[in-house]
FIKOL-39773 format. One line per 3 residues: number of its first residue (from 1); their letters; for each residue x, y, z of N, C-alpha, C. Coordinates in steps of 0.05 Angstrom, whole numbers. Example, Ala and Ser with C-alpha at 12.3 -4.5 7.8 and 13.67 -1.06 7.14 Angstrom:
2
1 = as = 264 -114 156 246 -90 156 264 -66 156 ~ 257 -45 142 273 -21 143 258 1 157
***
This chain:
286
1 = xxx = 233 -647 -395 216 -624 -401 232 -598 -401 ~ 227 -582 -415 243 -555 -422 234 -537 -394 ~ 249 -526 -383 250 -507 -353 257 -489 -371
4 = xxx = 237 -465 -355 239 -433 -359 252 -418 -340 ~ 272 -408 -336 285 -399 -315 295 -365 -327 ~ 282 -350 -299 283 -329 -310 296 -310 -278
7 = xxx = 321 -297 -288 335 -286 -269 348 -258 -267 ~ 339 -255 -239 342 -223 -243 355 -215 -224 ~ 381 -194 -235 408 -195 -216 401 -168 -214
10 = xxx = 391 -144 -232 378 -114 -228 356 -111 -201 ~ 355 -114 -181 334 -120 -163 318 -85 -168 ~ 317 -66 -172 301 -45 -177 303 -41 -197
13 = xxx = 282 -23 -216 268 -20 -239 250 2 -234 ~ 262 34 -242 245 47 -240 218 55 -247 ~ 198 58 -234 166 50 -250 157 74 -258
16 = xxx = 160 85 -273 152 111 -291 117 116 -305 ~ 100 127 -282 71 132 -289 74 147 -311 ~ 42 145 -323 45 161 -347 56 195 -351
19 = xxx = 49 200 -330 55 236 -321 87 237 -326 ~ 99 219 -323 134 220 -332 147 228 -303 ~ 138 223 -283 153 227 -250 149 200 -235
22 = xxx = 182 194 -230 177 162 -218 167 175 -191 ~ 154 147 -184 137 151 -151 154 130 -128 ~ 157 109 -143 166 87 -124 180 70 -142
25 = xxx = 203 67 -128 221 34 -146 204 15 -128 ~ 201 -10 -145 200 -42 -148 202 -50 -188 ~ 192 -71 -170 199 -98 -200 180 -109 -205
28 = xxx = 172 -118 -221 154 -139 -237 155 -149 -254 ~ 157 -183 -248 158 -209 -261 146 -223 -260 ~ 137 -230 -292 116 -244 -300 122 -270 -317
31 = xxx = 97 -288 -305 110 -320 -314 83 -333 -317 ~ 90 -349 -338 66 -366 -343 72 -391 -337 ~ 54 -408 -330 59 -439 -329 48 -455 -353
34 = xxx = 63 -473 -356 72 -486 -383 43 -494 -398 ~ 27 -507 -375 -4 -515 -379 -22 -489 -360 ~ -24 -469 -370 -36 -452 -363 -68 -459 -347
37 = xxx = -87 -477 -376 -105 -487 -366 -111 -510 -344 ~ -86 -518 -330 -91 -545 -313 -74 -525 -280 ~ -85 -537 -259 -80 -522 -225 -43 -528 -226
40 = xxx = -35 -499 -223 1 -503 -213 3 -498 -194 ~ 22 -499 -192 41 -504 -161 59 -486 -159 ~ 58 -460 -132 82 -449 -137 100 -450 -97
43 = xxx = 125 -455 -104 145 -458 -82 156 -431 -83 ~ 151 -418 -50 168 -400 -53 193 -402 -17 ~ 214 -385 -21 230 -388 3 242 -367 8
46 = xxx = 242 -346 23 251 -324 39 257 -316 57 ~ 282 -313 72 286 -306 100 276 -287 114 ~ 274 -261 98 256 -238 112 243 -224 88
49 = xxx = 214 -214 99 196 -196 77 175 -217 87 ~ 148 -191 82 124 -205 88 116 -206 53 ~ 105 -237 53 90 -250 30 56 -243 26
52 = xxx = 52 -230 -1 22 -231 6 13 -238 -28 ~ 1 -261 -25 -3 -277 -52 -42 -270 -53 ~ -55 -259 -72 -75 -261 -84 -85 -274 -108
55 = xxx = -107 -285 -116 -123 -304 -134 -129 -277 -150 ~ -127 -283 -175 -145 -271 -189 -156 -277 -227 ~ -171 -266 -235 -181 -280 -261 -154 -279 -280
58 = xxx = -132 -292 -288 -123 -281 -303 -107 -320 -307 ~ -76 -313 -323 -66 -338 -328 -43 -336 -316 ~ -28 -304 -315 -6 -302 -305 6 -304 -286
61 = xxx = 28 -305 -275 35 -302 -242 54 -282 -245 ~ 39 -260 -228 53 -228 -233 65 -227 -200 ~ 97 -225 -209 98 -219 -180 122 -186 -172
64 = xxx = 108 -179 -153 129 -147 -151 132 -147 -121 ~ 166 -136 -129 182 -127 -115 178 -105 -102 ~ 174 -99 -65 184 -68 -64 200 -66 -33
67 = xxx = 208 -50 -20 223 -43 4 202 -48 22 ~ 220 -63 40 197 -72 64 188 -45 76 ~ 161 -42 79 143 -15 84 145 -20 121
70 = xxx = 149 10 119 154 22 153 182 14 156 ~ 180 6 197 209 0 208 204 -23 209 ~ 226 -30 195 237 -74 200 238 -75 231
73 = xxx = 232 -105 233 237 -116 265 263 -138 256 ~ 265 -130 229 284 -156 221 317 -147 228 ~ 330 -170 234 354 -170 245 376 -164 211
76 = xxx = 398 -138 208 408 -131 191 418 -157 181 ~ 426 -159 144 436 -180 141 475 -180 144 ~ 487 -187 150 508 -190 145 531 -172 132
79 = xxx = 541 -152 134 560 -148 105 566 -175 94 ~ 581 -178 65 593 -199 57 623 -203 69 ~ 634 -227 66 666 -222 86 685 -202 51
82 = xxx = 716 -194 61 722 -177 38 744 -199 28 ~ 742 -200 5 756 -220 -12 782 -223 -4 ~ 794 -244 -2 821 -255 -1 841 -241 -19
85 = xxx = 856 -223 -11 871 -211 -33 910 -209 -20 ~ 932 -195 -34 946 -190 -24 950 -165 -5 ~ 921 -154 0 927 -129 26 912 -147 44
88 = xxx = 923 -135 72 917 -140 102 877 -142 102 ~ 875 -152 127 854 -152 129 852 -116 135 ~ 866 -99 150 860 -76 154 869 -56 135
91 = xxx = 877 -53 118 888 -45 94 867 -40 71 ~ 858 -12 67 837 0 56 854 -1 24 ~ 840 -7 -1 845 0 -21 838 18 -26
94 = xxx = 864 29 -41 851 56 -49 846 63 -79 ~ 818 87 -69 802 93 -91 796 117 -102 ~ 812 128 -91 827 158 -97 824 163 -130
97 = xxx = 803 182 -136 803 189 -161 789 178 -178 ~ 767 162 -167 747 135 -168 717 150 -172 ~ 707 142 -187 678 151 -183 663 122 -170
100 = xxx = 641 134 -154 635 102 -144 606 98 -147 ~ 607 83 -168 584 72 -179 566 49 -165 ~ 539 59 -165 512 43 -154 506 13 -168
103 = xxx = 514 -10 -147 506 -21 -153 493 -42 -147 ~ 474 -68 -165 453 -77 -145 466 -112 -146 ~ 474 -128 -122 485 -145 -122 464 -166 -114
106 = xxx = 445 -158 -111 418 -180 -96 403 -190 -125 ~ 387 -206 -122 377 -227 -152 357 -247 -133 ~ 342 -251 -160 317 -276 -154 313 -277 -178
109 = xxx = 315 -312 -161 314 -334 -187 281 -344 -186 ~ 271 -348 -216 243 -354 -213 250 -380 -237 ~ 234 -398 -227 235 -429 -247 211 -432 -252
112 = xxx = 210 -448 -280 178 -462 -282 192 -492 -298 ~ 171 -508 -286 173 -533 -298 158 -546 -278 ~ 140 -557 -304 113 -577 -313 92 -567 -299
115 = xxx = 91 -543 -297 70 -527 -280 78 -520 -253 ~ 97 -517 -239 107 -518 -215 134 -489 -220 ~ 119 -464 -201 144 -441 -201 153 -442 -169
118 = xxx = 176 -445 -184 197 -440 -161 211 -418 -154 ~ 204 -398 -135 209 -365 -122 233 -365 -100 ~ 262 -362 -110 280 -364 -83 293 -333 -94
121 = xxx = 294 -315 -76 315 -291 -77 335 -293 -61 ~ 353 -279 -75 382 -279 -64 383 -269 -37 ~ 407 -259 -24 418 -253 4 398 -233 7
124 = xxx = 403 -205 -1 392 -187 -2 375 -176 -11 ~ 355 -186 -28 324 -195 -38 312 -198 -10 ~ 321 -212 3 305 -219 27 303 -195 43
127 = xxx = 304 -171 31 296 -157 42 277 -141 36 ~ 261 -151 13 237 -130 2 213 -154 9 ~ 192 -136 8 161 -143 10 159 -155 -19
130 = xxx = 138 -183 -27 135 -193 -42 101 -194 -47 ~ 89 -189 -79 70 -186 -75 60 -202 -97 ~ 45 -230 -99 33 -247 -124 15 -244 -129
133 = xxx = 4 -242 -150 -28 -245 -165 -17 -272 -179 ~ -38 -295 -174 -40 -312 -183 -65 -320 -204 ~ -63 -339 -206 -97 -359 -221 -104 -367 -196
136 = xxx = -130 -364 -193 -152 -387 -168 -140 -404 -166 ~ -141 -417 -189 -132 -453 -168 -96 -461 -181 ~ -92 -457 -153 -62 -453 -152 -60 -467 -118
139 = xxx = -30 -484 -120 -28 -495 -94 5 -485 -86 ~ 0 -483 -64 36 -464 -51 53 -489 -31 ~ 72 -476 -22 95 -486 -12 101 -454 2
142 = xxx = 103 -443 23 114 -416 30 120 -423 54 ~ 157 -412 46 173 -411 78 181 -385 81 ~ 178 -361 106 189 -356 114 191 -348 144
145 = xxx = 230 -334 152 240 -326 177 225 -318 190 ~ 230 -287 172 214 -267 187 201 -245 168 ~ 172 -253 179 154 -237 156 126 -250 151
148 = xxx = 105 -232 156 77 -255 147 74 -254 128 ~ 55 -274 122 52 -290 99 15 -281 91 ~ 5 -276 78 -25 -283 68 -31 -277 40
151 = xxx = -55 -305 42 -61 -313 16 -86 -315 9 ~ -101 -301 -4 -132 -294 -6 -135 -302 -36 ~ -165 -310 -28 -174 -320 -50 -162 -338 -77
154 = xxx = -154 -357 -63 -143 -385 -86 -149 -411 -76 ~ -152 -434 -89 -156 -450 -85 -141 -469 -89 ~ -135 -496 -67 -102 -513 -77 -106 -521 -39
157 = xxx = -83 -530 -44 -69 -548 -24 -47 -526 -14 ~ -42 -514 6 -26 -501 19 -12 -505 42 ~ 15 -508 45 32 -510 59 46 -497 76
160 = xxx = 35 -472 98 54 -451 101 67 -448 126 ~ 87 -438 126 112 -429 150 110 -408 161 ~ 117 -402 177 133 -382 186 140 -373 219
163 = xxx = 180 -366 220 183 -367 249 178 -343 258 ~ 169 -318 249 164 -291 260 147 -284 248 ~ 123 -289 249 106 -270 232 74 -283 229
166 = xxx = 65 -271 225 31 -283 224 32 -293 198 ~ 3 -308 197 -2 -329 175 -32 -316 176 ~ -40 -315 149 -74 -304 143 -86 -314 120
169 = xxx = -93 -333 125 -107 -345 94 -138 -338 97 ~ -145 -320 71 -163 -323 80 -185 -322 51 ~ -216 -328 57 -230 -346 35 -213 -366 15
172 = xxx = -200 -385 28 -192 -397 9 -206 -428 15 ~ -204 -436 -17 -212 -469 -18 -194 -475 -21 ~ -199 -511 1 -180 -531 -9 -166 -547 14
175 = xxx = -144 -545 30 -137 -553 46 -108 -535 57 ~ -98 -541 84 -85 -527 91 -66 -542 119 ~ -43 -540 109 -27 -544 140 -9 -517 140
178 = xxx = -18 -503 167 -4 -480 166 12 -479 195 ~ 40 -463 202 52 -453 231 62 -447 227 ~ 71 -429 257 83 -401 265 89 -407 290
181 = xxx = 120 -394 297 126 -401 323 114 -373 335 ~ 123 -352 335 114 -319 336 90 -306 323 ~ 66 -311 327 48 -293 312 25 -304 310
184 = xxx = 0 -294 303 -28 -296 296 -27 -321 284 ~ -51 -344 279 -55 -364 252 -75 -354 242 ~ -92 -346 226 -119 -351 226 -134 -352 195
187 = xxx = -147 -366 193 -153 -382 166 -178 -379 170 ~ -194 -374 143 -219 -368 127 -228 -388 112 ~ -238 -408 115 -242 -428 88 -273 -428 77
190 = xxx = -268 -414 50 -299 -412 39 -315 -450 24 ~ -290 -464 22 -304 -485 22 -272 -503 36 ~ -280 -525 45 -249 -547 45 -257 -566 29
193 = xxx = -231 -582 22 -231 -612 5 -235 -629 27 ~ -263 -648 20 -266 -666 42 -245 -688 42 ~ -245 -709 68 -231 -721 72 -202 -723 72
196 = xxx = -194 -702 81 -163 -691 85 -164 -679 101 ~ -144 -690 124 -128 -679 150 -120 -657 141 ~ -120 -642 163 -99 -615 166 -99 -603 183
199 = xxx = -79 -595 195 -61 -587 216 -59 -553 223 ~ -53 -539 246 -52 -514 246 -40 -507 278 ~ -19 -502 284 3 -496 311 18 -472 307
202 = xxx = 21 -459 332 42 -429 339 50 -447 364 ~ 63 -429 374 84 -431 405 77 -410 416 ~ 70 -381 406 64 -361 419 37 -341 397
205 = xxx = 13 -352 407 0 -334 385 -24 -348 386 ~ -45 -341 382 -79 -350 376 -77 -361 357 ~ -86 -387 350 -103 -397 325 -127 -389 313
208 = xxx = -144 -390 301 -169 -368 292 -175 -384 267 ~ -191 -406 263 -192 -423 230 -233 -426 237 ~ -243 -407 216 -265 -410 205 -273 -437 186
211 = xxx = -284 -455 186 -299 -477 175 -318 -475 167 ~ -331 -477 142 -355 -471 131 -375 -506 152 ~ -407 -485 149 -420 -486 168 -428 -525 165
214 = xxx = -421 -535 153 -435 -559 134 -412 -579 137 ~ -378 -558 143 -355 -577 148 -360 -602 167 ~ -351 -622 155 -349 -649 165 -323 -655 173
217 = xxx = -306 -661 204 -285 -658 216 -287 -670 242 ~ -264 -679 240 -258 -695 274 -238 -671 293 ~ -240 -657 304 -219 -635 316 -209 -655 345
220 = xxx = -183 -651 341 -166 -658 361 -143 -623 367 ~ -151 -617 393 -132 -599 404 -125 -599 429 ~ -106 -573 436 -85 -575 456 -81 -544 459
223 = xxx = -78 -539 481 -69 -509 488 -52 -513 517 ~ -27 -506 519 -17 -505 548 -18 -491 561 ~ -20 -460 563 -33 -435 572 -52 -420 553
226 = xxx = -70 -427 551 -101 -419 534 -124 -433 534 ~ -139 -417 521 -162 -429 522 -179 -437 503 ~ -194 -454 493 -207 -470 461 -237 -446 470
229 = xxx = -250 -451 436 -271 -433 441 -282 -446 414 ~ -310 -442 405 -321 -452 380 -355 -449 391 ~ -361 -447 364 -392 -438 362 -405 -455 351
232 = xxx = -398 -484 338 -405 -504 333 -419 -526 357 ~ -436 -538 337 -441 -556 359 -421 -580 359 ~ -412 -583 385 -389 -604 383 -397 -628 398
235 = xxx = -395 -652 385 -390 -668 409 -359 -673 425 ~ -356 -671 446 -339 -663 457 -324 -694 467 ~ -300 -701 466 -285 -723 487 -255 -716 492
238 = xxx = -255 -700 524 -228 -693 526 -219 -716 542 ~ -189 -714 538 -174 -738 544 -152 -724 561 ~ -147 -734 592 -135 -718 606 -109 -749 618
241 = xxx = -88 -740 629 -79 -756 626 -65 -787 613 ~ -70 -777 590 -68 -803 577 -34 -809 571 ~ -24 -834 583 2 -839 582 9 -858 558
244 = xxx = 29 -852 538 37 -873 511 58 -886 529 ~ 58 -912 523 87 -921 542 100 -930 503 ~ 126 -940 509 146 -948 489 161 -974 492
247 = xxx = 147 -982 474 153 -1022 483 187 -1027 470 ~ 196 -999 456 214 -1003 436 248 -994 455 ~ 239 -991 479 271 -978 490 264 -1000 520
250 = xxx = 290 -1005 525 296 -1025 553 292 -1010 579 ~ 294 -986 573 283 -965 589 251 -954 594 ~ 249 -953 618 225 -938 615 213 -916 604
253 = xxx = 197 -911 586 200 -883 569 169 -882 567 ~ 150 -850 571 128 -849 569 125 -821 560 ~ 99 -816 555 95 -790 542 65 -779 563
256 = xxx = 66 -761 562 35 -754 581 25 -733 557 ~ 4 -740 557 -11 -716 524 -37 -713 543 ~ -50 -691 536 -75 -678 549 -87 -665 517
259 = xxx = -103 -685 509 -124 -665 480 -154 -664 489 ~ -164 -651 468 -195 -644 474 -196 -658 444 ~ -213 -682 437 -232 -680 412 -254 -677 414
262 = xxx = -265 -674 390 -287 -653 379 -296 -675 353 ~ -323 -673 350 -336 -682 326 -355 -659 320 ~ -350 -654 297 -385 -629 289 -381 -643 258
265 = xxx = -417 -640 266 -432 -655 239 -425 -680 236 ~ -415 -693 253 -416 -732 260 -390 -740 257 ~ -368 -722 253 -341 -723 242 -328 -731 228
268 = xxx = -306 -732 216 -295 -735 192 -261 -737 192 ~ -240 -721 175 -214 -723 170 -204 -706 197 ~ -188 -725 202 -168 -701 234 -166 -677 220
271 = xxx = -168 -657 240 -152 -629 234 -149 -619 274 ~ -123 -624 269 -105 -615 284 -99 -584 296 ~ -104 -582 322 -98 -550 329 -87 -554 356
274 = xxx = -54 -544 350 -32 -540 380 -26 -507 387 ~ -24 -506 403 -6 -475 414 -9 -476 444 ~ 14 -469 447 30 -459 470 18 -437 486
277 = xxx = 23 -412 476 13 -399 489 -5 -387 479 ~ -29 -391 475 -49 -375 454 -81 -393 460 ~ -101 -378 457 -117 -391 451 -128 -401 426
280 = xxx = -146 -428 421 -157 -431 405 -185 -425 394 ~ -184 -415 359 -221 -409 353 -223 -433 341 ~ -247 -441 338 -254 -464 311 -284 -446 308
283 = xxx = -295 -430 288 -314 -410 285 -336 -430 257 ~ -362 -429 256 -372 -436 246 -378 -407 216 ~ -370 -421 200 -379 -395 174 -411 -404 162
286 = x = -406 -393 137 -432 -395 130 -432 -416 117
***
């Protein structure tokens, strides 16, 4: 199948309102998927910048560039090392009589093929805020370092990361495995796909996942310093010491797990909720 690959090594693009006075540099790139009318798939991957992907009526996937807004908590990236040449490592070339020209060495690569966009920016890309308008029914893949992530109003199968930063999905249909080692979780679901598991863990941070009122679900959770909470009627079976032994090592080897399950509305597909230090919601919607 023919791949659309579209790449951009200019990372700013001045945006000129009609009045003729730029206000703000970013970028915007736009991409269609190949079957416009059938649900795509988009993968994205970024070390730092908060992601914030929206649904909307349209076919395109518009996405813009801009400077991460306020002060970063993010750790500087790197200089590059200085090329291998015949001067010293301490040995300044000189540029004496040089004019020194602006330029932009950072790039993102965007792919399409068979309905599936693929979003990776270069070294220094990873340093702007990223902002998508999508189609509704659209399904993700989103990793990042450091930076939250949220995704309103689309519908799909979602996959999301992240080691510094909150995660916020919110009215979305469909299904969801989301975590965060550092930060908030908390998920909105205006409808889910029945009969599919899904998962939701931090290390340091509240969980918070709304379930429409009618959701059918087996909840299995865990908190090691926190506390579970829900407004549902649950039937409740917590399991306190329960030891796995391992028939597979000559050694003695065991595990000790402590969960709470949960049935509301007679139960259904696992969905999974761990954290460390945080408490858990499971909230009844409408």
């Amino acid at each position: 199948m023919k791949t659309k690959i579209l790449a951009i090594l200019a990372v700013f693009l001045l945006v000129v309102p009609k009045s003729g006075i730029a206000q703000k540099q970013e970028e915007q790139i736009k991409l269609s998927f190949s079957n416009p009318d059938a649900p795509g798939f988009i993968k994205i991957e970024v070390l730092q910048g908060n992601i914030d992907v929206t649904g909307y009526n349209g076919k395109e996937v518009i996405i813009e560039l801009s400077p991460i807004q306020g002060e970063s908590n993010y750790p500087d990236i790197p200089p590059a090392p200085k090329p291998s040449g015949t001067e010293s490592e301490d040995e300044e070339v000189n540029t004496e009589g040089l004019n020194k020209i602006k330029s932009s060495p950072s790039d993102i690569n965007v792919t399409e093929e068979e309905n599936k966009i693929t979003i990776k920016p270069g070294l220094q890309m990873n340093n702007r805020d990223m902002a998508i308008k999508v189609p509704y029914n659209c399904s993700f893949k989103i990793n990042t370092v450091n930076g939250n992530i949220s995704v309103k109003e689309v519908k799909g199968e979602m996959e999301i990361a992240s080691v510094n930063g909150e995660i916020d999905l919110d009215k979305i249909t469909g299904s969801a495995i989301a975590s965060t080692v550092n930060g908030l979780l908390k998920v909105n679901f205006s409808d889910v796909t029945p009969d599919t598991p899904m998962a939701f863990s931090t290390v340091n941070g509240h969980i918070d996942v709304t379930l429409p009122s009618d959701a059918k679900a087996t909840l299995k959770m865990k908190t090691e310093f926190g506390q579970i909470y829900s407004d549902f009627d649950l039937e409740i079976k917590e399991e306190k010491g329960k030891t796995d032994k391992s028939d597979k090592s000559p050694s003695s080897a065991a595990s000790w797990s402590n969960w709470t399950t949960a049935k509301i509305n007679g139960g259904g597909p696992e969905l999974v909720f761990k954290s460390l230090n945080g408490n858990i919601h499971v909230r009844k919607g409408q």
